[in-house]
Backbone bond lengths (Angstrom), bond angles and torsions (degrees), N, CA, C in turn:
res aa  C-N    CA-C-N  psi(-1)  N-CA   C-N-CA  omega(-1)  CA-C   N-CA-C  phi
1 X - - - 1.431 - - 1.531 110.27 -
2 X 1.381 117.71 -63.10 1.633 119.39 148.70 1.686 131.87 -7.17
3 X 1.538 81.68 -52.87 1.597 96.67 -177.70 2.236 111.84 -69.04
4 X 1.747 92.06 -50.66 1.601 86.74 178.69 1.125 108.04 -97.41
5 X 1.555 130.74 24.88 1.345 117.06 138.29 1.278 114.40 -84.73
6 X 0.844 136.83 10.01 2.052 138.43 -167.47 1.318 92.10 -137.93
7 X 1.209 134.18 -11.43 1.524 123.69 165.71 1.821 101.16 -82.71
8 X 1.364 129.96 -69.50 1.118 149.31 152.88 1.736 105.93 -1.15
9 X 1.311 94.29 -62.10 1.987 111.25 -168.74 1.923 80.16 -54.36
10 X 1.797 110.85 -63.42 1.378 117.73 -149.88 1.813 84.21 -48.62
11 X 0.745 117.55 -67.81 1.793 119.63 -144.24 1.792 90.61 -61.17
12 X 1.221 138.62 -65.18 1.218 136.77 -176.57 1.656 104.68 -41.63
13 X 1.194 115.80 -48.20 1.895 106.35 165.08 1.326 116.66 -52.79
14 X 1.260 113.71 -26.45 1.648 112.51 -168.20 1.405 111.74 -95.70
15 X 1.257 110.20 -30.83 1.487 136.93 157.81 1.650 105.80 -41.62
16 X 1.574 113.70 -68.71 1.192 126.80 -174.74 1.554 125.21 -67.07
17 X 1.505 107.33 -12.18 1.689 131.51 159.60 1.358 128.30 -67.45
18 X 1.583 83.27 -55.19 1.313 98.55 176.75 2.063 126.27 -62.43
19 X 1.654 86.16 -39.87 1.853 88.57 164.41 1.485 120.55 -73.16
20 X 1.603 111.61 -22.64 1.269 106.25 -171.78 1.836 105.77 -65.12
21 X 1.812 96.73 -47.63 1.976 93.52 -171.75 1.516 98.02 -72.04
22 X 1.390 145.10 -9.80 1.273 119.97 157.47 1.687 115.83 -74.19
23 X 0.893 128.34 -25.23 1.358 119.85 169.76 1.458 102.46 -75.19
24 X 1.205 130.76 -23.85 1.444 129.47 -169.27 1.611 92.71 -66.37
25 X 2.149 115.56 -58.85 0.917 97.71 -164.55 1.519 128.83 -65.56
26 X 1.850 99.62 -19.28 1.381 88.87 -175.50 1.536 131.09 -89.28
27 X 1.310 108.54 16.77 1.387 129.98 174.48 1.280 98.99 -79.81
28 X 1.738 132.36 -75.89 1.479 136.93 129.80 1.429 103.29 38.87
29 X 1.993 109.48 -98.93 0.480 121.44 -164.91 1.979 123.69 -49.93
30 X 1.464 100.15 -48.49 1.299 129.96 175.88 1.780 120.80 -40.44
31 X 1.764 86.73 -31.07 1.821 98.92 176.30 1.129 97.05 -82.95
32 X 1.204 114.08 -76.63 1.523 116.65 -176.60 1.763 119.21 -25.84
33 X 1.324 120.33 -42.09 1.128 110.97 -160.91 1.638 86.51 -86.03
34 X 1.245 126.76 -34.28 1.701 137.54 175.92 1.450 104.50 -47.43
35 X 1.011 123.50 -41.11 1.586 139.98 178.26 1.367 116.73 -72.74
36 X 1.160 95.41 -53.51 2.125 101.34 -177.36 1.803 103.82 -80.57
37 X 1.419 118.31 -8.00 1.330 105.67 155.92 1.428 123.46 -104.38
38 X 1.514 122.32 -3.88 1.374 112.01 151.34 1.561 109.30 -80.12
39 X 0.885 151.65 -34.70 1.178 147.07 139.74 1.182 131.22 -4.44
40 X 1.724 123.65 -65.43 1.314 138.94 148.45 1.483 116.20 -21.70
41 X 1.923 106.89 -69.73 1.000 135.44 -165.99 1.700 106.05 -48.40
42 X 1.127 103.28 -58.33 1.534 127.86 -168.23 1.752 96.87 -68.97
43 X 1.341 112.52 -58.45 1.891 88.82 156.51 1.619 142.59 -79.47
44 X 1.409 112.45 9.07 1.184 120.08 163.97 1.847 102.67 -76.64
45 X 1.488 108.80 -38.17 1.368 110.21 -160.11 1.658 97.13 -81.88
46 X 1.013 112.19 -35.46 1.509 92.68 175.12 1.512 131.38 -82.62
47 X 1.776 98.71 -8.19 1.631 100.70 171.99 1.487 101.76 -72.66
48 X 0.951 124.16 -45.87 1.731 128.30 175.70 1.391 97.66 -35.36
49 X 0.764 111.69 -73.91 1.605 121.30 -160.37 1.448 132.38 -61.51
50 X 1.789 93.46 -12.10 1.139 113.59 142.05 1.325 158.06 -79.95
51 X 1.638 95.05 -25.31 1.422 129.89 164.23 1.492 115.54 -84.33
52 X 1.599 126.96 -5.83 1.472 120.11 159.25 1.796 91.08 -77.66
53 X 1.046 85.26 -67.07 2.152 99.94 -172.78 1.378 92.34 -6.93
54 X 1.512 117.62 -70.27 1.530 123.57 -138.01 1.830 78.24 -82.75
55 X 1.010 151.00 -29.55 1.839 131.24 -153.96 2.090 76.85 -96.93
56 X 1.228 107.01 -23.55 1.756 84.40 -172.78 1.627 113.05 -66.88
57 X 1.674 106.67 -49.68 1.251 124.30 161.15 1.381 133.30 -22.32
58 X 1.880 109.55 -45.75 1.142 125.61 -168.68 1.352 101.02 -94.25
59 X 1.795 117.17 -27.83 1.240 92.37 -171.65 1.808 117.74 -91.56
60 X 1.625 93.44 -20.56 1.705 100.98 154.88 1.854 122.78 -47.34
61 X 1.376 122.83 -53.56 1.035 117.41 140.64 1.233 137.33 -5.37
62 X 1.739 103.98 -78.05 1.330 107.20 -169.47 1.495 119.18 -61.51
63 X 1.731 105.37 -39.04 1.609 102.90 166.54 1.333 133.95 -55.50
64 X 1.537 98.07 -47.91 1.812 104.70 155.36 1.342 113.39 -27.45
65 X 1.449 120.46 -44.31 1.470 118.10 -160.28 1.776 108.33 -67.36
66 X 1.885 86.26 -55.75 1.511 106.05 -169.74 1.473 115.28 -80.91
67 X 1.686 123.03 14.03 1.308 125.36 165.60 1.857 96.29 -97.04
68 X 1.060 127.63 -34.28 1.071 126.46 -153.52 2.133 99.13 -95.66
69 X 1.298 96.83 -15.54 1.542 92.36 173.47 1.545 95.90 -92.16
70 X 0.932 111.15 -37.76 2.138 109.25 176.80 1.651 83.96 -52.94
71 X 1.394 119.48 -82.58 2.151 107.75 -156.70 1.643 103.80 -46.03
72 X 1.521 130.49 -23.02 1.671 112.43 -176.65 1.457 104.46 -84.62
73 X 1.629 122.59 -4.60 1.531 104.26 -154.52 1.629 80.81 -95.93
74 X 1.942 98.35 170.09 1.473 87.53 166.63 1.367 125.52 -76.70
75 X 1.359 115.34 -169.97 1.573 122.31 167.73 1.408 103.13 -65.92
76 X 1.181 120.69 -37.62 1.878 109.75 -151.87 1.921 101.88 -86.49
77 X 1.494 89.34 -19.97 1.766 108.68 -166.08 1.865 101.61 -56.76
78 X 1.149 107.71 123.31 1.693 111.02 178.69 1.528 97.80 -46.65
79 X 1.317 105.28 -167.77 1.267 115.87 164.69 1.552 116.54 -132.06
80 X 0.798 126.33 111.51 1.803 141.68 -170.82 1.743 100.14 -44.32
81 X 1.345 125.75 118.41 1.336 125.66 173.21 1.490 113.47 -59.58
82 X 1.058 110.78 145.51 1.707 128.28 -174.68 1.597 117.31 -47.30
83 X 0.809 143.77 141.10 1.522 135.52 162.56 1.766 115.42 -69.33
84 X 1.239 110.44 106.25 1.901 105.68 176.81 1.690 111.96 112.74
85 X 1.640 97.66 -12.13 1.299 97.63 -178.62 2.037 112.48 -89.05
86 X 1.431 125.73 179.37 1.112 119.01 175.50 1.751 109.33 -61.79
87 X 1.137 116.45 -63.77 1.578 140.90 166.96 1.989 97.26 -22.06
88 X 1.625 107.67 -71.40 1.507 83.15 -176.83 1.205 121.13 -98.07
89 X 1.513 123.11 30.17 1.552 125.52 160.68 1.600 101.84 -84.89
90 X 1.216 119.39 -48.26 1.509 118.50 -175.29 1.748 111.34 -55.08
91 X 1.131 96.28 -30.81 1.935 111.95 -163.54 1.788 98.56 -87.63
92 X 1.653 108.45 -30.79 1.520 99.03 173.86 1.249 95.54 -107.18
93 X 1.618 138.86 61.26 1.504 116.09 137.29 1.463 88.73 -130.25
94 X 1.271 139.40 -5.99 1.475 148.79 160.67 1.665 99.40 -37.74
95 X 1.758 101.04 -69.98 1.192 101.77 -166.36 1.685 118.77 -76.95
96 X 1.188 111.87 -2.94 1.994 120.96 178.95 1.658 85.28 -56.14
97 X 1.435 104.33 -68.36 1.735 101.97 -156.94 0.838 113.92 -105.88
98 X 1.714 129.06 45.45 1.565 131.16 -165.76 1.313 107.70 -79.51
99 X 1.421 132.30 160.09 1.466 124.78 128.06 1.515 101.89 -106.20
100 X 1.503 104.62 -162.73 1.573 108.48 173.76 1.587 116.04 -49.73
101 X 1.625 102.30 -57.12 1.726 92.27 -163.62 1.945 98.52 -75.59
102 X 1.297 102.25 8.58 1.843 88.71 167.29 1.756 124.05 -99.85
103 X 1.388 89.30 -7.68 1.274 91.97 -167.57 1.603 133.13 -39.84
104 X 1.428 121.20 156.91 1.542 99.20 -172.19 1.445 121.78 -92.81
105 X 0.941 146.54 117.55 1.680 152.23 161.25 1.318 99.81 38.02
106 X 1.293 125.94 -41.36 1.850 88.48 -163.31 1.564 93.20 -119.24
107 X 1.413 116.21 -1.04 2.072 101.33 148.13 1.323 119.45 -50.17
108 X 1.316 99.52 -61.91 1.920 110.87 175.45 1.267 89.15 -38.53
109 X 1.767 124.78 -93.77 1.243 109.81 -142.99 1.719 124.15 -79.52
110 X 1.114 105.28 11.42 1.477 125.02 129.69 1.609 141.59 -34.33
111 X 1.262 102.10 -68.18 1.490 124.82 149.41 1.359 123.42 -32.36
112 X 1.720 88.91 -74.21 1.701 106.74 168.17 1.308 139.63 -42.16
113 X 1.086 112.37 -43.46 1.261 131.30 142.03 1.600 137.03 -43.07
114 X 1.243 121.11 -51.60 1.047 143.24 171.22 1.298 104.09 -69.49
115 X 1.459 143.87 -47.02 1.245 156.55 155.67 1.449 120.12 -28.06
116 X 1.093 104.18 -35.48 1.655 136.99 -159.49 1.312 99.35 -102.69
117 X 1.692 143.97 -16.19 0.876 132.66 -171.64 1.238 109.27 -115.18
C-alpha cells in the first residue's frame, strides 16, 4: 500500500511538471505573440510616419514650385485660379461652354494683355 501510495505521489509530481512546462510554454508562447504584435505595431507606426513625411515633402515642393512660377511670371500677368478651389471650379465650367463673350477671367485678361503689347 506504501508502495502505490509513493508511486501515485511519483506520477501526480510528474503530472504536476508536466502542467507547469505547458503553462510555461504557453506563457512562451503568449510573449512572443505579445511581442511580434508590438513589433507589427511599431512598423505600421513608422510606415505612417513616413507616408505623412513624404505628402509633407511633396507638398513643400509643390509650393516651392508655385512660389517660384509667381517670381518668373510678370507683375501685370493675372494669376491662374487654383485647381479644387471655389475660384477655379467657377473659372473651369466658364470655360467647358464658353464662347468669346463667356470667356473666363484670365482669357480676357489674356487678350488684354496681348492687346497692350
Amino acid at each position: 500500500m506504501a508502495q502505490l501510495e509513493k508511486k501515485n505521489d511519483m506520477l501526480r509530481v510528474e503530472r504536476l511538471a508536466e502542467e507547469k512546462a505547458k503553462r510555461k510554454v504557453a506563457t512562451k508562447r503568449q510573449e512572443d505573440l505579445e511581442l511580434r504584435k508590438k513589433q507589427e505595431e511599431a512598423a505600421r507606426q513608422k510606415k505612417l510616419q513616413q507616408v505623412e513625411e513624404e505628402e509633407q515633402r511633396h507638398q513643400e515642393m509643390l509650393a516651392k514650385r508655385r512660389a517660384e512660377e509667381e517670381r518668373r511670371r510678370p507683375a501685370n500677368w493675372p494669376r491662374p485660379p487654383r485647381s479644387g478651389t471655389e475660384e477655379g471650379t467657377r473659372a473651369g465650367r466658364k470655360e467647358e461652354g464658353a464662347g468669346k463673350e463667356n470667356a473666363s477671367w484670365s482669357e480676357k485678361d489674356r487678350l488684354q494683355l496681348r492687346k497692350k503689347d
